[in-house]
VMD Tcl script that draws the C-alpha trace (Angstrom):
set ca {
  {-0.71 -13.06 11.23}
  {-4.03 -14.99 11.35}
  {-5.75 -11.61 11.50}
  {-4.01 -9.82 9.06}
  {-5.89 -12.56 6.51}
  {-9.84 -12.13 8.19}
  {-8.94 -8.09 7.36}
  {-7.91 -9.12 4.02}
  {-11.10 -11.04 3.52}
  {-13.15 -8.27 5.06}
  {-11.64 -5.60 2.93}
  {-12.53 -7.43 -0.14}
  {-16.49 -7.30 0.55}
  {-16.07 -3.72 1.84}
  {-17.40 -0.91 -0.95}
  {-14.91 1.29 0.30}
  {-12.22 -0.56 -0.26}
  {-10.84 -1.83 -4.05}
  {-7.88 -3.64 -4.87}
  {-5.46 -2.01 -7.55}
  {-2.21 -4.03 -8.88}
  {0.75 -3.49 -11.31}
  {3.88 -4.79 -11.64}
  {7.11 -3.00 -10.18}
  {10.95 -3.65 -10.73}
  {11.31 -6.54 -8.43}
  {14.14 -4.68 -6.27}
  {11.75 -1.89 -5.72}
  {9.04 -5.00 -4.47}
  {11.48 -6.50 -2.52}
  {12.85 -3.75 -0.55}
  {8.94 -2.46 -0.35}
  {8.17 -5.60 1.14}
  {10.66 -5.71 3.32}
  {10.17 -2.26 4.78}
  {6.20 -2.80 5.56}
  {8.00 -6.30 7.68}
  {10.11 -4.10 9.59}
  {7.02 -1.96 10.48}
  {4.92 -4.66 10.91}
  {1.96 -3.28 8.65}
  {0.57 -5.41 6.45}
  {1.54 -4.89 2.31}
  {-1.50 -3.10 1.75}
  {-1.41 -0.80 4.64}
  {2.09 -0.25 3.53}
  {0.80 0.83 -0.05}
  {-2.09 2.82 1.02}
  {0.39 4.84 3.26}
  {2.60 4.68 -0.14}
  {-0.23 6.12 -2.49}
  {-1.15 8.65 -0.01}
  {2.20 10.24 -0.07}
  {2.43 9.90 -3.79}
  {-0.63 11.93 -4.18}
  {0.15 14.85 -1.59}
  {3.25 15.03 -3.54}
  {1.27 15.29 -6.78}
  {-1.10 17.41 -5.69}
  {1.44 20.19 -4.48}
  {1.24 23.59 -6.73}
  {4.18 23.39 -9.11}
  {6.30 25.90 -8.55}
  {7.25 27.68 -12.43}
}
mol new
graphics top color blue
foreach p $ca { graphics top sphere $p radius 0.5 }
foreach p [lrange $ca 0 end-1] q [lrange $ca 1 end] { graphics top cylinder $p $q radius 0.2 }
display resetview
Protein backbone atom coordinates (compact mmCIF):
# COMPACT_ATOMS: atom_id res chain seq x y z
CA UNK A 1 0.00 0.00 0.00
CA UNK A 2 3.00 2.26 0.80
CA UNK A 3 3.60 2.43 -2.94
CA UNK A 4 0.36 2.94 -4.16
CA UNK A 5 0.82 6.62 -2.20
CA UNK A 6 4.72 7.53 -3.81
CA UNK A 7 2.60 6.79 -7.38
CA UNK A 8 -0.01 9.03 -6.15
CA UNK A 9 2.51 11.69 -5.34
CA UNK A 10 4.36 11.10 -8.58
CA UNK A 11 1.30 11.32 -10.69
CA UNK A 12 0.47 14.63 -9.31
CA UNK A 13 3.83 16.38 -10.65
CA UNK A 14 3.50 14.37 -13.88
CA UNK A 15 2.11 16.73 -17.03
CA UNK A 16 0.51 13.83 -18.32
CA UNK A 17 -1.43 13.09 -15.74
CA UNK A 18 -4.52 15.51 -14.18
CA UNK A 19 -6.83 14.81 -11.56
CA UNK A 20 -10.68 15.14 -12.41
CA UNK A 21 -13.48 14.70 -9.51
CA UNK A 22 -17.33 14.76 -9.15
CA UNK A 23 -19.58 13.46 -6.95
CA UNK A 24 -21.49 10.04 -7.61
CA UNK A 25 -24.56 8.36 -5.81
CA UNK A 26 -22.73 6.96 -2.90
CA UNK A 27 -23.93 3.22 -3.74
CA UNK A 28 -22.44 3.61 -7.11
CA UNK A 29 -18.92 4.87 -4.98
CA UNK A 30 -19.19 2.23 -2.75
CA UNK A 31 -19.62 -0.69 -4.88
CA UNK A 32 -16.87 1.16 -7.33
CA UNK A 33 -14.64 1.12 -4.55
CA UNK A 34 -15.12 -2.03 -3.61
CA UNK A 35 -14.64 -3.61 -7.01
CA UNK A 36 -11.07 -1.78 -7.72
CA UNK A 37 -10.28 -3.75 -3.79
CA UNK A 38 -11.18 -6.95 -5.17
CA UNK A 39 -8.81 -6.29 -8.15
CA UNK A 40 -6.35 -4.83 -6.23
CA UNK A 41 -5.86 -1.62 -8.52
CA UNK A 42 -5.70 1.37 -6.98
CA UNK A 43 -9.12 3.94 -7.27
CA UNK A 44 -7.61 5.77 -9.92
CA UNK A 45 -6.41 2.97 -12.01
CA UNK A 46 -9.84 1.67 -11.47
CA UNK A 47 -11.36 5.00 -12.98
CA UNK A 48 -8.99 5.44 -15.75
CA UNK A 49 -9.91 1.80 -16.85
CA UNK A 50 -13.65 3.21 -16.08
CA UNK A 51 -13.32 6.40 -18.39
CA UNK A 52 -11.67 4.46 -21.02
CA UNK A 53 -14.58 2.21 -21.49
CA UNK A 54 -16.99 5.05 -21.18
CA UNK A 55 -15.41 6.73 -24.07
CA UNK A 56 -15.06 3.62 -26.53
CA UNK A 57 -18.63 3.30 -25.79
CA UNK A 58 -19.23 6.93 -26.73
CA UNK A 59 -17.26 7.02 -29.46
CA UNK A 60 -19.05 4.00 -31.27
CA UNK A 61 -21.09 5.16 -34.62
CA UNK A 62 -24.72 5.34 -33.56
CA UNK A 63 -26.54 3.13 -35.27
CA UNK A 64 -30.07 5.23 -36.76
Amino acid sequence: MENNYLDVAAKRNDPDYMQIAGDVKKDIGLRFKAACTLKEISLGEGLEQALKAWLEQDEQPRAK
